[in-house]
C-alpha positions as CSV (number, residue, x, y, z in Angstrom):
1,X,-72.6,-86.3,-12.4
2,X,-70.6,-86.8,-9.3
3,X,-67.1,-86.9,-8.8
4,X,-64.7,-89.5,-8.7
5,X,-62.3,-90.5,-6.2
6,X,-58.6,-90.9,-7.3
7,X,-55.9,-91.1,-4.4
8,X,-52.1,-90.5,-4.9
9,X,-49.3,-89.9,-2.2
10,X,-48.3,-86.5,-3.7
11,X,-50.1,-84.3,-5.9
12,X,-48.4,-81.6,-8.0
13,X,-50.5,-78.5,-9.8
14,X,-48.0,-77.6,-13.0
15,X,-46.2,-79.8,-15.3
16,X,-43.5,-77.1,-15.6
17,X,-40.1,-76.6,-14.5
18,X,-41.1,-76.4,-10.5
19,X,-43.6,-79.4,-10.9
20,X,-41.4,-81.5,-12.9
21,X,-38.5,-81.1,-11.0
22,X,-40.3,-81.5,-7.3
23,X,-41.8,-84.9,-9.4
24,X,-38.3,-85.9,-9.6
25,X,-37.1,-85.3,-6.6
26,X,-40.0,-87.4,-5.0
27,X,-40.3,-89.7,-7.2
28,X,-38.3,-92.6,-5.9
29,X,-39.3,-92.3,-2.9
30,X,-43.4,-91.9,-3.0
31,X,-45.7,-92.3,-6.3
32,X,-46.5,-89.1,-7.5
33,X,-49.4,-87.7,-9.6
34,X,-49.0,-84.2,-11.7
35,X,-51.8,-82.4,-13.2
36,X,-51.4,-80.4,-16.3
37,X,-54.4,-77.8,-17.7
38,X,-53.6,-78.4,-21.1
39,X,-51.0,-80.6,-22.4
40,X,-48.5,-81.7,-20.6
41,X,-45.8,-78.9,-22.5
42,X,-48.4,-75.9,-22.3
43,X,-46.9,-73.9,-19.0
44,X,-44.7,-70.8,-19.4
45,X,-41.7,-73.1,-18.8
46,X,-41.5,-74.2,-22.8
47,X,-41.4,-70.2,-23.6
48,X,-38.5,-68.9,-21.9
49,X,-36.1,-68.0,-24.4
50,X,-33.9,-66.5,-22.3
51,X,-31.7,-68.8,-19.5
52,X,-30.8,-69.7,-16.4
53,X,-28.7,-67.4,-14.0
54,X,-26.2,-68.8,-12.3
55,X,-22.3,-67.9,-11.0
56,X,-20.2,-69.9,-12.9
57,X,-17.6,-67.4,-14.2
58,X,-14.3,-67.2,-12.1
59,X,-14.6,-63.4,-11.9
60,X,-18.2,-63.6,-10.7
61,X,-19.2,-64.5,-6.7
62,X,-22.5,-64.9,-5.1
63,X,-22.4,-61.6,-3.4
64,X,-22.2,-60.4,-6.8
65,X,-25.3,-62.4,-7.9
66,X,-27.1,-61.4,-4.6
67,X,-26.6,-57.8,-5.1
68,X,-27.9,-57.7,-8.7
69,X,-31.1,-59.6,-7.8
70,X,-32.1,-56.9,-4.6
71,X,-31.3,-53.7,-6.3
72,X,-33.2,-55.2,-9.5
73,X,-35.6,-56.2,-6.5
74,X,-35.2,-52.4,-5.3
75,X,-34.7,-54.0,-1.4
76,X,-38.2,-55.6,-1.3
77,X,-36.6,-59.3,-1.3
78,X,-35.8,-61.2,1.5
79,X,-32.2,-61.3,1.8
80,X,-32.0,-65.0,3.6
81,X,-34.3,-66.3,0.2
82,X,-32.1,-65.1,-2.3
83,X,-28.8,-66.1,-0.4
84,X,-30.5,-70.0,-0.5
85,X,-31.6,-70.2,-4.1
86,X,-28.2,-68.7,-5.8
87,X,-26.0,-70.4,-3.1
88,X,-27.8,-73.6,-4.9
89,X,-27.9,-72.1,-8.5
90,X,-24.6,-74.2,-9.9
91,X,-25.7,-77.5,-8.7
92,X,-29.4,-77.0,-10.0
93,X,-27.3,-76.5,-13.7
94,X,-25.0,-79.5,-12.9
95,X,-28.8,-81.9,-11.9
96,X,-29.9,-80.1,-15.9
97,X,-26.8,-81.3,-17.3
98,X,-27.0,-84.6,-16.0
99,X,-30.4,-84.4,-17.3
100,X,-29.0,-83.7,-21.0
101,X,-29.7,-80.4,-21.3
102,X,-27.4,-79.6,-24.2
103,X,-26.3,-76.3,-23.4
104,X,-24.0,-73.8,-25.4
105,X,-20.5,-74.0,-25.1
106,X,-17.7,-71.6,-25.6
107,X,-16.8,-74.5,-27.9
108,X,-17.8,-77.4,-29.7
109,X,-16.2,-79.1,-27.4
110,X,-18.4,-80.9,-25.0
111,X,-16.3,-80.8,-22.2
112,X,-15.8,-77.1,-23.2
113,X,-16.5,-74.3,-20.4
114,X,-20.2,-73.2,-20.6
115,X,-21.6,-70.0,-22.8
116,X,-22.5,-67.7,-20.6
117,X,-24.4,-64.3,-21.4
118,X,-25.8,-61.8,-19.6
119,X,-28.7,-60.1,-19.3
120,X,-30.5,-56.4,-17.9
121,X,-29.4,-55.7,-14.2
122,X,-26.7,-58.4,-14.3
123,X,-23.4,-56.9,-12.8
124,X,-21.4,-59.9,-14.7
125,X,-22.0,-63.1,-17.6
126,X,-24.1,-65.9,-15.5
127,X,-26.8,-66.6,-18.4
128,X,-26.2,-70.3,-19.3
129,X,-28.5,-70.8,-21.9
130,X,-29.3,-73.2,-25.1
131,X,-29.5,-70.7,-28.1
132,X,-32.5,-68.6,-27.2
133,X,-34.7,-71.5,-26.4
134,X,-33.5,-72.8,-23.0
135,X,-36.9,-73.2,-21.8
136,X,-37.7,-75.7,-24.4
137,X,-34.7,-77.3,-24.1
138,X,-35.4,-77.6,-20.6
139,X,-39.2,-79.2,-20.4
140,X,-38.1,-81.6,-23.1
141,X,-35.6,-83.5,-20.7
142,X,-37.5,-83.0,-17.2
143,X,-40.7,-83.8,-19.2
144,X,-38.6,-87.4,-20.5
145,X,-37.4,-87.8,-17.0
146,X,-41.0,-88.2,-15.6
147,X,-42.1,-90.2,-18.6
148,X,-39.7,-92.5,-18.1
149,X,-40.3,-92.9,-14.3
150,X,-42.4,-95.9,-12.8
151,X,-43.6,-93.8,-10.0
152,X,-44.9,-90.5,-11.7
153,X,-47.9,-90.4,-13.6
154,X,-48.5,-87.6,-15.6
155,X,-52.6,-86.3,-16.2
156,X,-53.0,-83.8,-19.2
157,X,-56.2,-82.0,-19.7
158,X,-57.3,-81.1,-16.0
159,X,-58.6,-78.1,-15.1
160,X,-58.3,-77.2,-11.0
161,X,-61.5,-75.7,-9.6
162,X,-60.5,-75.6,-6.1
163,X,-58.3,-77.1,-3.0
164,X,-59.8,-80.1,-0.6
165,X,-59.7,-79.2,2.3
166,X,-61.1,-79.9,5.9
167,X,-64.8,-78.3,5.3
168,X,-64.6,-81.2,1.7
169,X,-64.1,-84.0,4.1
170,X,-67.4,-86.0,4.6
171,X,-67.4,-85.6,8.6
172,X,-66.7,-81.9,8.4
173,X,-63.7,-80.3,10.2
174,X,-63.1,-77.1,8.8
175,X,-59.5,-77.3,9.1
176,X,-57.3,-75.5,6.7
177,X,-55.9,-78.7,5.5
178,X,-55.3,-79.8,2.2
179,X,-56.1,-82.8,0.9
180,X,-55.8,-82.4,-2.8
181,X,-57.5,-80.7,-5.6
182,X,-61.2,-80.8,-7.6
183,X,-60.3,-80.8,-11.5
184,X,-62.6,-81.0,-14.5
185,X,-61.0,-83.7,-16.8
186,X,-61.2,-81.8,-20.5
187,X,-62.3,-85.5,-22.1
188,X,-65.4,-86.2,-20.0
189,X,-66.4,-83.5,-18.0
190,X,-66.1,-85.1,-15.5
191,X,-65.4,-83.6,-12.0
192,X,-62.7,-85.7,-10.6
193,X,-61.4,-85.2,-6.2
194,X,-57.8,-85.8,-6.5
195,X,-56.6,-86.7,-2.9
196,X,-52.8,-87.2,-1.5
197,X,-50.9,-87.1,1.5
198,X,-49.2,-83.4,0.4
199,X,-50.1,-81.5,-2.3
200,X,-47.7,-78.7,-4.5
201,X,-49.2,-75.8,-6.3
202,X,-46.7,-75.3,-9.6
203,X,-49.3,-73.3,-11.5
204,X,-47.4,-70.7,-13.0
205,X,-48.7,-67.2,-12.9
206,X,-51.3,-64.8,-13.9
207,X,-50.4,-63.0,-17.0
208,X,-53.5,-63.3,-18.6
209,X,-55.2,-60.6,-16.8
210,X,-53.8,-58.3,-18.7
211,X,-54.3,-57.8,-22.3
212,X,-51.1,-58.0,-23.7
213,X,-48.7,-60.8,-21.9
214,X,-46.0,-62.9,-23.2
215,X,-47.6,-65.5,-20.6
216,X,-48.9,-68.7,-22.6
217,X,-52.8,-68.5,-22.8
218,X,-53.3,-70.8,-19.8
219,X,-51.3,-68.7,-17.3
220,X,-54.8,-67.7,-15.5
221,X,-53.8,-67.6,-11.6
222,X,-55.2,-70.3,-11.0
223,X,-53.1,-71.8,-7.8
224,X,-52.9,-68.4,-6.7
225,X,-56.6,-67.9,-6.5
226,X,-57.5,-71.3,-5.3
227,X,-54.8,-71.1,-2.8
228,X,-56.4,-67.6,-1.2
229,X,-60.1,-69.0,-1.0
230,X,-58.6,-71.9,0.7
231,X,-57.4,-69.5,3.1
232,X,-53.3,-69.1,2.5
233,X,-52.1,-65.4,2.2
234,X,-50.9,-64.1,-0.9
235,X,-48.3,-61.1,-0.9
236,X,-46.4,-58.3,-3.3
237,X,-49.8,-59.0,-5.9
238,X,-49.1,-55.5,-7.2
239,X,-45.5,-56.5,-8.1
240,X,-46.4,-57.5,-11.9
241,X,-43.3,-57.3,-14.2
242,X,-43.3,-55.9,-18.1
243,X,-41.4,-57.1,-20.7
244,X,-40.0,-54.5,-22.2
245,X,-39.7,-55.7,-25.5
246,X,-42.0,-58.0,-26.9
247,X,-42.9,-58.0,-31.1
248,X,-45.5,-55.6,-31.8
249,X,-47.1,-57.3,-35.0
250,X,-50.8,-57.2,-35.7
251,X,-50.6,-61.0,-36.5
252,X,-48.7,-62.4,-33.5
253,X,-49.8,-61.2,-30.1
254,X,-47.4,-62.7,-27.8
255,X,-44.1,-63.1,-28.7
256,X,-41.3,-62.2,-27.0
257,X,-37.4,-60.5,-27.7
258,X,-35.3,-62.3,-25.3
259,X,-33.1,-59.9,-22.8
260,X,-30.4,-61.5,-24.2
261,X,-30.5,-59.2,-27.5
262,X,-29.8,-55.8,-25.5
263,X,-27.6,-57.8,-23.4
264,X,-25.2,-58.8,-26.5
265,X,-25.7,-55.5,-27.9
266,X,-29.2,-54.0,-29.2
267,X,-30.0,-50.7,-29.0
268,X,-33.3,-49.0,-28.6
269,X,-34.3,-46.5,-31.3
270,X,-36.9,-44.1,-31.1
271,X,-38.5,-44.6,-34.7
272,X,-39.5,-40.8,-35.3
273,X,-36.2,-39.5,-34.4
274,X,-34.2,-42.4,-35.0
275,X,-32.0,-41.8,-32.1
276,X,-31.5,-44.3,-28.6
277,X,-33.3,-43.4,-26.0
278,X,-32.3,-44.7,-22.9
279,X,-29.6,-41.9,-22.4
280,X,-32.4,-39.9,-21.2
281,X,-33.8,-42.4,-18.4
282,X,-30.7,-44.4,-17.5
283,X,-27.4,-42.8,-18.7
284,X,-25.4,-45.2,-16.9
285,X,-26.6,-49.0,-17.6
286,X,-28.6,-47.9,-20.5
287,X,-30.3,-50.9,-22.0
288,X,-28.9,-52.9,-19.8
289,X,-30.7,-51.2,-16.9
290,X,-33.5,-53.9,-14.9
291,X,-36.7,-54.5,-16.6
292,X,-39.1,-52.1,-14.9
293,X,-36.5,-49.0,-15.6
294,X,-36.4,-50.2,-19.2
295,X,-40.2,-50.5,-19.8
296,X,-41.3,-47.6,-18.4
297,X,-38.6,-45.6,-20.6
298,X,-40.5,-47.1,-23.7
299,X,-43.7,-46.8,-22.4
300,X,-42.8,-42.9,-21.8
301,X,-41.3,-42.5,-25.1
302,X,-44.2,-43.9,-26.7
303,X,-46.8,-41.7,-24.6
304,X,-44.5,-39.0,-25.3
305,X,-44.1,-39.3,-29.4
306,X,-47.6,-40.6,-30.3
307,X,-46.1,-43.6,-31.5
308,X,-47.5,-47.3,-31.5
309,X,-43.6,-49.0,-30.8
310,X,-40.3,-48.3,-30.9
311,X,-37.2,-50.1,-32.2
312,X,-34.9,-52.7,-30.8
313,X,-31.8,-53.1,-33.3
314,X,-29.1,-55.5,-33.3
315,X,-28.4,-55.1,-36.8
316,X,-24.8,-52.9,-36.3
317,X,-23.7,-56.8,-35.5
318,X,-22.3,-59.3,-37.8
319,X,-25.1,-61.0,-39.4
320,X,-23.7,-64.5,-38.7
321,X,-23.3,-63.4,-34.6
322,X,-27.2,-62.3,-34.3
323,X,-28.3,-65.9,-36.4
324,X,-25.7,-68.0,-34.7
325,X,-27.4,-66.2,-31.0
326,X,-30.7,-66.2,-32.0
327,X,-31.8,-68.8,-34.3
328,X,-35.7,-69.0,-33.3
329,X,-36.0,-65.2,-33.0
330,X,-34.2,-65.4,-36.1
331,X,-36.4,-67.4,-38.1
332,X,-39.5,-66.5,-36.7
333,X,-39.5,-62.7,-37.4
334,X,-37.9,-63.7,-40.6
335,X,-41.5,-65.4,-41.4
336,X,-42.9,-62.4,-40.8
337,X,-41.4,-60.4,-43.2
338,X,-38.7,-58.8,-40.5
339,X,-34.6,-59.6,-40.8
340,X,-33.5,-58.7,-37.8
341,X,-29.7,-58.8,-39.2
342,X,-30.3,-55.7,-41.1
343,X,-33.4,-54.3,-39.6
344,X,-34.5,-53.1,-36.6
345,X,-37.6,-54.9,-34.3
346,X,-40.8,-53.1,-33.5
347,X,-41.4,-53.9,-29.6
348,X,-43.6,-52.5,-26.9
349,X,-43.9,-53.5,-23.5
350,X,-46.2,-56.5,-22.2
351,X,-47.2,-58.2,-18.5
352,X,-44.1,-61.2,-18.1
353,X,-44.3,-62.2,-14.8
354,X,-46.2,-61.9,-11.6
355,X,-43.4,-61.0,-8.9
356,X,-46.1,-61.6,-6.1
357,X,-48.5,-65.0,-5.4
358,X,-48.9,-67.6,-2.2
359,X,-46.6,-66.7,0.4
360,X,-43.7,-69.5,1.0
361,X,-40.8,-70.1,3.2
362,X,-37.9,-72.0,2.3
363,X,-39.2,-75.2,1.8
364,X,-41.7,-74.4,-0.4
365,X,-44.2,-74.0,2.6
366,X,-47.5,-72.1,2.2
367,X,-49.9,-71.4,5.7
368,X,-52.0,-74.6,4.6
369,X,-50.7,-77.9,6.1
370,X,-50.5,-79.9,3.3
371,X,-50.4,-77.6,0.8
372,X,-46.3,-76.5,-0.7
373,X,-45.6,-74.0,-3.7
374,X,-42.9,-73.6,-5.9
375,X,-42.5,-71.2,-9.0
376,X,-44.3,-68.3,-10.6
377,X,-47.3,-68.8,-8.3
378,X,-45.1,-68.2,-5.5
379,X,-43.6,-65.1,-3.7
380,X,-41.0,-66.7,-1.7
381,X,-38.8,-63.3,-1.0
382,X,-36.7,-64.0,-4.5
383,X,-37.7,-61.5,-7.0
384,X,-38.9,-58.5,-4.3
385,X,-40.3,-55.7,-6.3
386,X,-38.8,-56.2,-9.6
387,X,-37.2,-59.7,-11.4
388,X,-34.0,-60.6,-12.4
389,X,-33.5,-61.5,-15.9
390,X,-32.9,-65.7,-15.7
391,X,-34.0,-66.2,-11.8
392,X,-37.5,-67.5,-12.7
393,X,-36.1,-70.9,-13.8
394,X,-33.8,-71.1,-11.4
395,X,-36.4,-70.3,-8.3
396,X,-38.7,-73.4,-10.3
397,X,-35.5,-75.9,-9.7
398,X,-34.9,-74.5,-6.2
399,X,-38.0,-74.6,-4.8
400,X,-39.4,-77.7,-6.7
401,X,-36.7,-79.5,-4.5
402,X,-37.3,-77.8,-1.6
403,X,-40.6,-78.7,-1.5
404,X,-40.0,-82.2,-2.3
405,X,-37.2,-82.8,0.5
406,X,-39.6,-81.3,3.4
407,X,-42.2,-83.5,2.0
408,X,-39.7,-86.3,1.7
409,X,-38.2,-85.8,5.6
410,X,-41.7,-85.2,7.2
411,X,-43.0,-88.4,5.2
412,X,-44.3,-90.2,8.2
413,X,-46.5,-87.0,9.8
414,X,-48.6,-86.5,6.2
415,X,-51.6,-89.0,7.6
416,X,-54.0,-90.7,4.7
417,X,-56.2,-88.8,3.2
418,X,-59.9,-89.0,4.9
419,X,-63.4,-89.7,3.2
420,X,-64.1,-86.2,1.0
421,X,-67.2,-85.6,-0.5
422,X,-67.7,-85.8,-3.9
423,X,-68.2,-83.0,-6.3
424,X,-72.3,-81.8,-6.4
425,X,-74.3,-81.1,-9.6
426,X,-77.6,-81.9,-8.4
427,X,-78.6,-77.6,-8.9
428,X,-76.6,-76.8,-11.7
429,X,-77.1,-77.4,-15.4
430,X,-75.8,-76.6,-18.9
431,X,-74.9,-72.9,-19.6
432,X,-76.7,-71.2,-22.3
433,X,-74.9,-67.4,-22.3
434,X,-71.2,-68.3,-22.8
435,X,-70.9,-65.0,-24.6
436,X,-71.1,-64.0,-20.8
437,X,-67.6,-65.5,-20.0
438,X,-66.1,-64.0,-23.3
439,X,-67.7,-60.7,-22.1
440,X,-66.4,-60.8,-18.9
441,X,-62.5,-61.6,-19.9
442,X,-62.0,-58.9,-22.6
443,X,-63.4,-56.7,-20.1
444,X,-61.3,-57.3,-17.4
445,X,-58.3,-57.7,-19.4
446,X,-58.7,-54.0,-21.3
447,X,-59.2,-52.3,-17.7
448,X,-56.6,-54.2,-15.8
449,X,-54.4,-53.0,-18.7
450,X,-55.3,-49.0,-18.9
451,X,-55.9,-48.8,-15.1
452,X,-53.3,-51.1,-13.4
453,X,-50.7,-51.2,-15.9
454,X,-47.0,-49.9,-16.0
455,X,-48.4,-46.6,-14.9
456,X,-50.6,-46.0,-12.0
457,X,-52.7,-43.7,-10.1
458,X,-55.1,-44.2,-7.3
459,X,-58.1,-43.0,-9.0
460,X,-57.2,-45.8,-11.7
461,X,-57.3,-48.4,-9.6
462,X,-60.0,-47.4,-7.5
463,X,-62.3,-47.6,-11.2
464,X,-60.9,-51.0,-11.3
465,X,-61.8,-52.0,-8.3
466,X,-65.5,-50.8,-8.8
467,X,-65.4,-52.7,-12.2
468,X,-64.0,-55.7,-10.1
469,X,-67.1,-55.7,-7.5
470,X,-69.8,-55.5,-10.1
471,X,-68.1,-58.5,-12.3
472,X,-67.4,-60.5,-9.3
473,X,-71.3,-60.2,-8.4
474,X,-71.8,-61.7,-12.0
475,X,-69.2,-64.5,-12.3
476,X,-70.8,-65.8,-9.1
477,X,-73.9,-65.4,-10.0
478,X,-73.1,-67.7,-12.9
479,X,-70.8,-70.0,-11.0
480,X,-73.6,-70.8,-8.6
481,X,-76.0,-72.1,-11.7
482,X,-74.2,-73.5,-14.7
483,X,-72.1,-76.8,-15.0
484,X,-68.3,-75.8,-14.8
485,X,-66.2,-75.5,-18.4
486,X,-62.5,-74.5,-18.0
487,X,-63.2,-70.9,-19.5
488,X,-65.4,-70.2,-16.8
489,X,-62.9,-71.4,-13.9
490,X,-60.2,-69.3,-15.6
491,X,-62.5,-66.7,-15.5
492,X,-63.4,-66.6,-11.8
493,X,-59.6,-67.3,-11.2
494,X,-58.5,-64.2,-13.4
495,X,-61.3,-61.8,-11.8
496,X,-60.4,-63.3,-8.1
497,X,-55.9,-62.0,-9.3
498,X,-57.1,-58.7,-10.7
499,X,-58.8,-58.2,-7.1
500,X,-55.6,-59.2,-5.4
501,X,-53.7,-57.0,-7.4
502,X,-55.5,-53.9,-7.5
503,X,-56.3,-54.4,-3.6
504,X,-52.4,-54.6,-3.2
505,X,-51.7,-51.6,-5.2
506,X,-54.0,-49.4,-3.2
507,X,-52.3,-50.4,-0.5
508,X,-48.8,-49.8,-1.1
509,X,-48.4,-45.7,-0.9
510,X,-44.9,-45.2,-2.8
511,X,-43.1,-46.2,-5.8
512,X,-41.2,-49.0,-5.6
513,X,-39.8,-51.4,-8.9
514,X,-42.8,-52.7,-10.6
515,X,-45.3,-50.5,-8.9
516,X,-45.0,-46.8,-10.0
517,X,-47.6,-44.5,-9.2
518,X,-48.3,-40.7,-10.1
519,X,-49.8,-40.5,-6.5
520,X,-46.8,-41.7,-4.6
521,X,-44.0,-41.0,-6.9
522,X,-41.7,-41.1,-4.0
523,X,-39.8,-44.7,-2.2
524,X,-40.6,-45.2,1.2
525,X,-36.7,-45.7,3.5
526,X,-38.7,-49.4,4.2
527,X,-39.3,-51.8,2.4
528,X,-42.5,-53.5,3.3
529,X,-44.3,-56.5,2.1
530,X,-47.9,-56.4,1.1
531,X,-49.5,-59.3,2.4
532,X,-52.7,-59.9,2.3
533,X,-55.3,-62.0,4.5
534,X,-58.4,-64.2,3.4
C-alpha cells in the first residue's frame, strides 16, 4: 500500500495546548491542518490539574516570577527565555478568558479579582486555576475554538512515523528541510505524506519511558525522536522531572495530587513514624520547596524506612475548604475508598515532565527550516534543570504563538511543497511476534526506571545504555521487515528518548536539579547545557 498525498499550508504535530493555540493564531491567516495520535483530547494538556502561573497579584512583579523559575531551574535556564514568556504570561490569561475559560474567582462575582494559589518554589500566589482541573477546562475552549474555525481542520487518529524532508523529495536533495510528516491513519492503515509550507512539532513529552508517569499513555517522544533523526539537536534530555506526589493505589497507576494541596496546606507524613518529614531535607520551604528537592526527600524516606509510600495530609483543614479546592481529587479518591477530608493520601513519586527535548529559540525555531516547536517537546531555556509548578501551560500559549507569528511574518519565504515520494511497503509484510513490541516496552520502562531514575550513578546508566544498544539492534531489526502499527512506532520512539537521555546523563558530571548523581554529588560554578548532535 502506498501513501497518499495530502497538502496543507501549516501542519501542526499535537492537538494540545501549544498546537491548539499556534492553530489559532494562524488560523485566519493560512488553512491549517493538526494531527492528533489519538483523539483529539488525549495529550497531557486535558490532565493538568494544577494552573497557570502568571503575575497578577499587586504585591507580585516579574522579577519575582523570574527569580522563582531559575532557582527552581537551579541557573540552567536561559535568562532572556524566561524574561519573554512571563513578560507575556498575563495577556496569554486575558486571550483564555476571552476564550471562556471560567476561572475561579475570589468571588462569585464574575467581574471579581481572579483566585490565585500558589504552588512549590513560588515566592508569591500566581496560580490562576479552575478548581483543580484547569487543564480540562482549558482544551475544552481551544479545542471549540478550532472546531468552530473554517480554516483548521482537525485529524484524530494519526500516528507520526517520521519528518519529510529533502532526502523524501522525489528528485533528492538531502537538505534538512521539512516538508511535513508520514502518519499511519488508525482507521485504514494507511500510510498517509502530509506536506505544508511550515510544520510545528506540539507533541508533548516522553513520560512513558519510565514505568511510573502521570504522562497520559500516548506521551511517547515522539516529536522529539523524529525531530533528532531528522537531524535537529535535542538538549538537557537528562532533565526529567518527578512528581512528587502522585496516588499510590494498586488499581489506578497514574494519577496525580496537584501541587496545589501542599501549597494550600498538606503536610507530608512519614507513615511508620507518623511525623513530617521535610524538616530534615528542607527546613526552610518545607513542602513548599521545588519539585526535585521534594521528591527526592520521599524517595529517601521511603529507601530509608522500607516503606512502599508515604502520606500527604490535608485533613487538619476544614472539610468544606479541601472539597470546595479540590472537587475531582475529591471525588475520585473518594471512589476509591480514600476521604481525603479526614484521611491522609498514600503518594510516591512518578516521571511528570521531560525539562529537555528539540532545541528552540524564541520563535519556536528548531535547526530545521521548516520545522517550529512549541511545548513539552521543546527545551526552549524555560524550565532549566528543574520546572516550575504552572509554567508548562503557560510555555504551550507562549510558544504556540510565537511560532505562529514567525510563520505568519515570513509567510512569503515558506516556498510550496515539492513532489515527495510516497511511503514504500513493497518489502515489508504483516507482523507475526507482536509479543516482541510488548517485550521490548516493559523492558525498557523497568530499567529506565531503576537505572535512570530520581537517583543516579554512572554504573547505572552505563547498564542502560548496554540494554539500549542490544534493544535498538532489535527494534530495527523488526522495523526494517513488518508493516508499521502505532505500538511499534512508539516503541522505536521511546527506545530512540531513553538513548537521549541516558547519553545526556553520562555526560553531565555534577548534580544539578533533576539530575542527581552518587558519582558527582557536587554543582558545577557553570551552568552548562547538554546539547546533543545527530
Amino acid at each position: 500500500m502506498t501513501s497518499t498525498r495530502h497538502e496543507h499550508d501549516v501542519l501542526i504535530i499535537g492537538s494540545g495546548a501549544a498546537g491548539l493555540t499556534a492553530a489559532l493564531s494562524l488560523a485566519n491567516h493560512c488553512r491549517v491542518t493538526v494531527l492528533a495520535k489519538g483523539p483529539l483530547t488525549s495529550g497531557s494538556t486535558a490532565w493538568a490539574q494544577g494552573g497557570i502561573a502568571a503575575v497578577l497579584d499587586a504585591g507580585d512583579t516579574f522579577e519575582n516570577h523570574v527569580r522563582d523559575t531559575m532557582v527552581a531551574g537551579a541557573g540552567l535556564n536561559r535568562r532572556e527565555t524566561v524574561e519573554f514568556v512571563i513578560a507575556q504570561a498575563p495577556q496569554a490569561i486575558e486571550r483564555l478568558r476571552e476564550l471562556g475559560v471560567p476561572f475561579n474567582r475570589e468571588s462569585n462575582d464574575l467581574a471579581g479579582a481572579l483566585h490565585l494559589t500558589r504552588e512549590g518554589g513560588h515566592s508569591h500566589r500566581r496560580i490562576v486555576h479552575v478548581a483543580d482541573a484547569t487543564g480540562w477546562a482549558v482544551q475544552a475552549a481551544l479545542l471549540k475554538a478550532a472546531e468552530d474555525h473554517p480554516n483548521i481542520t482537525l485529524l484524530p487518529d494519526r500516528t507520526c512515523i517520521d519528518l519529510i524532508t529533502g532526502r523524501h523529495e522525489a528528485r533528492y536533495s538531502g537538505s534538512g528541510r521539512v516538508w511535513g510528516v508520514y502518519a499511519l491513519d488508525a482507521a485504514s492503515g494507511a500510510v498517509e505524506a502530509h506536506v505544508a509550507r511550515a510544520t510545528i512539532l506540539a507533541s508533548g513529552g516522553a513520560g512513558r519511558v519510565y514505568q511510573f508517569s502521570t504522562a497520559p499513555r500516548g506521551a511517547t517522544g515522539d516529536g522529539i525522536a523524529m525531530a533528532w533523526r531528522a537531524g535537529a539537536r535535542v538538549s538537557n534530555m537528562e532533565m526529567m522531572q518527578f512528581h512528587p506526589t502522585c496516588l499510590y493505589h494498586l488499581d489506578v497507576k497514574n494519577f496525580l495530587i496537584t501541587e496545589a494541596v501542599r501549597g494550600e496546606g498538606g503536610r507530608l507524613i512519614n507513615p511508620r513514624t507518623g511525623k513530617r518529614f521535610m524538616e530534615f531535607y528542607d527546613p526552610d520551604r518545607m513542602e513548599l520547596a521545588p519539585r526535585d528537592v521534594v521528591a527526592r526527600a520521599i524517595d529517601a524516606e521511603i529507601k530509608r524506612f522500607g516503606l512502599d509510600y508515604v502520606h500527604l495530609d490535608i485533613s487538619h483543614m476544614p472539610a468544606e475548604f479541601v472539597r470546595e479546592h479540590f472537587p475531582n481529587i475529591h471525588e475520585k479518591l473518594a471512589g476509591l475508598g480514600i476521604d481525603m477530608t479526614v484521611q491522609p493520601i498514600p503518594v510516591v513519586p512518578a516521571q511528570h515532565y521531560t525539562c529537555g527535548g528539540v532545541l528552540v529559540d524564541l520563535a519556536g525555531r528548531t535547526d530545521l527550516p521548516g520545522l517550529y516547536a512549541a511545548g513539552e517537546c521543546t527545551e526552549s531555556g524555560l524550565h532549566g534543570a528543574n520546572r516550575l509548578a504552572s509554567n508548562s501551560l503557560l510555555e504551550c500559549f507562549v510558544f504556540g504563538e510565537a511560532a505562529a507569528e514567525d510563520i505568519i511574518t515570513r509567510w512569503h519565504s515558506f516556498e510550496a511543497p515539492p513532489s515527495i515520494r510516497p511511503w514504500d511497503e513493497s518489502r515489508v509484510t504483516d507482523s507475526d511476534e507482536e509479543v516482541i513490541i510488548k517485550q521490548n516496552w516493559t523492558e525498557i520502562r523497568r530499567f529506565m526506571w531503576n537505572y535512570v531514575g530520581i537517583v543516579r550513578t554512572t554504573k547505572r546508566l552505563e547498564r542502560a545504555a548496554h540494554r539500549i544498544k542490544l534493544l535498538t539492534e532489535e527494534v530495527e531489526d523488526y522495523y526494517g521487515h513488518f508493516r508499521v502499527t502505532t505500538d511499534l512506532i512508539e516503541l522505536r520512539n521511546l527506545l530512540q528518548c531513553a538513548d537521549l537521555i541516558v547519553r545526556s546523563a553520562l555526560r553531565r558530571h555534577e548534580s544539578r536539579g533533576l539530575h542527581y548523581t552518587l558519582d558527582y554529588p557536587q554543582t558545577d560554578a557553570e551552568a552548562i547545557d547538554t546539547v546533543l548532535v545527530p
